[in-house]
Each structure stands twice: as structure tokens, then as C-alpha cells.
C-alpha positions in Angstrom: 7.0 -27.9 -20.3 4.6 -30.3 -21.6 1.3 -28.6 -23.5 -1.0 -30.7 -21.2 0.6 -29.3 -18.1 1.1 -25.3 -19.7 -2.5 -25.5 -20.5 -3.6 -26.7 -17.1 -1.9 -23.6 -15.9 -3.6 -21.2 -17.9 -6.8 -22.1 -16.9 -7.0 -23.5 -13.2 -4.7 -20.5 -12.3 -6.2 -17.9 -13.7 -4.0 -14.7 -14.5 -5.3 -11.5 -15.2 -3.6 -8.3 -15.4 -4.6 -4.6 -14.9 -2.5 -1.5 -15.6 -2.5 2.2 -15.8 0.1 4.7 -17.3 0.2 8.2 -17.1 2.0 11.1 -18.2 3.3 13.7 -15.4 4.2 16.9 -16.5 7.2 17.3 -13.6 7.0 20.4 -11.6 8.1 23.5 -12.3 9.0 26.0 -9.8 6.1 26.5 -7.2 4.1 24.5 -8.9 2.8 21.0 -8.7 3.0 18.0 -11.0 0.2 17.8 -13.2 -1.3 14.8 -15.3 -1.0 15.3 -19.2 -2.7 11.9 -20.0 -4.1 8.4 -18.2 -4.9 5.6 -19.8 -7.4 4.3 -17.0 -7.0 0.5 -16.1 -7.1 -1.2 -18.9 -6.6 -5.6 -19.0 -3.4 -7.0 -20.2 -2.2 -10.0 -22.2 -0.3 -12.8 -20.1 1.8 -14.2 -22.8 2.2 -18.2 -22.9 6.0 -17.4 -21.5 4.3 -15.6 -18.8 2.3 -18.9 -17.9 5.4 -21.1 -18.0 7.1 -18.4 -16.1 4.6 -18.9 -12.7 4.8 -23.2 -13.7 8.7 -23.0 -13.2 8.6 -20.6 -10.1 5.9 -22.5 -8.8 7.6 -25.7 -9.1 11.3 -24.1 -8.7 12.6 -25.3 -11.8 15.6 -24.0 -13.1 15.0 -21.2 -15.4 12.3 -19.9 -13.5 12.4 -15.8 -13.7 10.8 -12.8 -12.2 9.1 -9.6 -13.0 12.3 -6.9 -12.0 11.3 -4.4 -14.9 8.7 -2.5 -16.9 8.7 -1.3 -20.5 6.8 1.0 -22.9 6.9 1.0 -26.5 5.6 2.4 -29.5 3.7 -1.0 -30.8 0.7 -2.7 -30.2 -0.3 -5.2 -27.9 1.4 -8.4 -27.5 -0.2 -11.7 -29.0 -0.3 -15.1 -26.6 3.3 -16.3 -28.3 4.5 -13.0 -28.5 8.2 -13.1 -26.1 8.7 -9.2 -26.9 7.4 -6.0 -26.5 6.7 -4.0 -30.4 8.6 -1.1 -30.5 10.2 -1.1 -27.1 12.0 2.1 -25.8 15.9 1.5 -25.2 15.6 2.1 -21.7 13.5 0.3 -18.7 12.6 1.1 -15.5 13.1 -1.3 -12.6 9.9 -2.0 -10.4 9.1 -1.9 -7.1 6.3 -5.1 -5.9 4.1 -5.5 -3.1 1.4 -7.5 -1.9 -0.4 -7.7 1.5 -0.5 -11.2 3.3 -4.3 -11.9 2.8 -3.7 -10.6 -1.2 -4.0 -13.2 -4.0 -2.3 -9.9 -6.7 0.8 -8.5 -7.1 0.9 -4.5 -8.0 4.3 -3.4 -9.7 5.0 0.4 -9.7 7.8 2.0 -12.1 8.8 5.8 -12.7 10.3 6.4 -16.5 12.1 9.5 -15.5 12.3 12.3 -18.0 15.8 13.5 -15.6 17.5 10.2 -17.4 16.0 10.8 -21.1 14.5 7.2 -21.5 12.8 9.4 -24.6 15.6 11.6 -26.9 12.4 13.0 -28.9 8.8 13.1 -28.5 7.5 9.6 -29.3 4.0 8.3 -29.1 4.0 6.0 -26.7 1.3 3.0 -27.0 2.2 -0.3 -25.6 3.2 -1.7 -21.8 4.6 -5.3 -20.3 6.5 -6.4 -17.8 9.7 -8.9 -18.3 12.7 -10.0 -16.5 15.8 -8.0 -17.3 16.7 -4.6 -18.1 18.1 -4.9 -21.8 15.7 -3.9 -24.2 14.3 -5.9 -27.1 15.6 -9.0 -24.8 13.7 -9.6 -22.5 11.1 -12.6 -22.8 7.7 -10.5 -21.4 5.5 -12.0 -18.9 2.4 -9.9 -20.1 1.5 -6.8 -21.7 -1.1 -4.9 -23.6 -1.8 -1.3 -25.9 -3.3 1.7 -24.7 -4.5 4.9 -27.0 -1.4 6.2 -28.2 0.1 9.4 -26.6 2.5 12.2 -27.2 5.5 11.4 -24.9 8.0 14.7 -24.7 11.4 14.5 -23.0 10.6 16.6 -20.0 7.7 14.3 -19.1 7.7 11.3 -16.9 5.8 8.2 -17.1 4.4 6.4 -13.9 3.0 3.1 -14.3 0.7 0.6 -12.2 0.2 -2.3 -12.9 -1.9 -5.1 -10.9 -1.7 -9.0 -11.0 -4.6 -10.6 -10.0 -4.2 -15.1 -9.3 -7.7 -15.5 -8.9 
């Protein structure tokens, strides 16, 4: 894509993303789930593939991709040319979209499910984006962002939120 036309893109269609992870201890017998940590919605980092990502879906280009997964890492925070998550975890969970018909966002959910140990060890988890396949380290994120780092153990999930707002 040309740089006139990429930069149009960032700013009359302004991006902005919002997300929220937290750590679920599962339940235990006659008990219920119970939060171990929340980041709060925090703002993300559309990356510049991100941008060209909504030009060539917009315009059905070939090549165009969507959002069909979610990672979490042990990095920081993605820069603008960034096309990878830092310290991505070997396994992804898919997302489920919605939107309503009078919306102008998009909220992805995802569950990182202790029961298929996308952790082997206790990790501190610190970074979130969203990409387009399920191999990790390849995908090409569309945005993403660090939180305060947090213990991750192997019998804890990880449920994810995360909002895009075309405004």
C-alpha cells in the first residue's frame, strides 16, 4: 500500500483498542471460580499491519486477514512496526466476535484454558494482541499492548476482552 494512503487510514479511521485479562482460579469442588488478578481496561497499540489489515478488508484486496485468535506473552508492548507479539506463549486461543447492528466496535472474547496447559510452568504473563492464525511467533498482530506483569500457574485460566472501537 502506498504511505499516503496507509496514513490516510490511520488517521480518518480512527482505531482504538481496549482490553482486559484476568486470571481465574477454576473451581474447585463446591466452590466457585474466583479472580486471582485483572488488569482493568487498559488501551492497546494498533500496529501499522493492523492499519493495512482494515485498508485491504475494506477494499477486499487480496491478502486481506482477520482477527481469529488471541495471544499472551511474557514481553512488552508492541511498537507501531512491531508484526509480533514479545515473548509469546506456544499456544493461542481462538476468539469468539460480536458486534450489535447500531455498534461501530468489535469485542473479541478468548478462554486460555489451564485443562489444555497453554502454560507447562508458572510464567509471568505481561503482554496481549490479537493476530490472524494460530501458530505462534507467526502470526503478523493486528494490535496489542502490556499490562503489570502477573504470576500465571498451570491450574489457572486466563479470560480475555478485548474491545475495538472505529470511531
Amino acid at each position: 500500500m502506498h504511505k499516503v494512503q496507509e496514513r490516510a487510514v490511520q488517521e480518518l479511521i480512527p482505531i482504538r483498542g481496549f482490553f482486559r485479562v484476568q486470571i481465574v482460579n477454576p473451581k474447585e469442588k463446591g466452590k466457585p471460580d474466583y479472580l486471582a488478578g485483572d488488569s482493568g481496561w487498559i488501551e492497546n497499540q494498533v500496529t501499522n499491519e493492523g492499519f493495512r489489515a482494515v485498508a485491504r478488508l475494506i477494499g477486499g484486496i487480496s491478502g486481506s486477514s482477520q482477527v481469529t485468535h488471541a495471544a499472551i506473552g511474557t514481553g512488552g508492548a508492541p511498537a507501531a512496526g512491531d508484526t509480533t507479539l514479545t515473548g509469546e506463549q506456544s499456544v493461542r486461543a481462538a476468539v469468539t466476535a460480536t458486534t450489535s447492528s447500531n455498534s461501530k466496535a468489535v469485542v473479541f472474547t478468548a478462554t486460555f484454558d489451564s485443562a489444555v496447559s497453554f502454560v507447562t510452568a508458572t510464567k509471568n504473563i505481561s503482554n496481549i494482541g490479537l493476530g490472524a492464525t494460530s501458530t505462534a511467533g507467526a502470526a503478523t498482530i493486528f494490535c496489542g499492548a502490556a499490562y503489570t506483569s502477573s504470576a500465571c500457574a498451570t491450574n489457572q485460566n486466563v479470560n480475555i476482552t478485548y474491545t475495538i472501537n472505529l470511531a
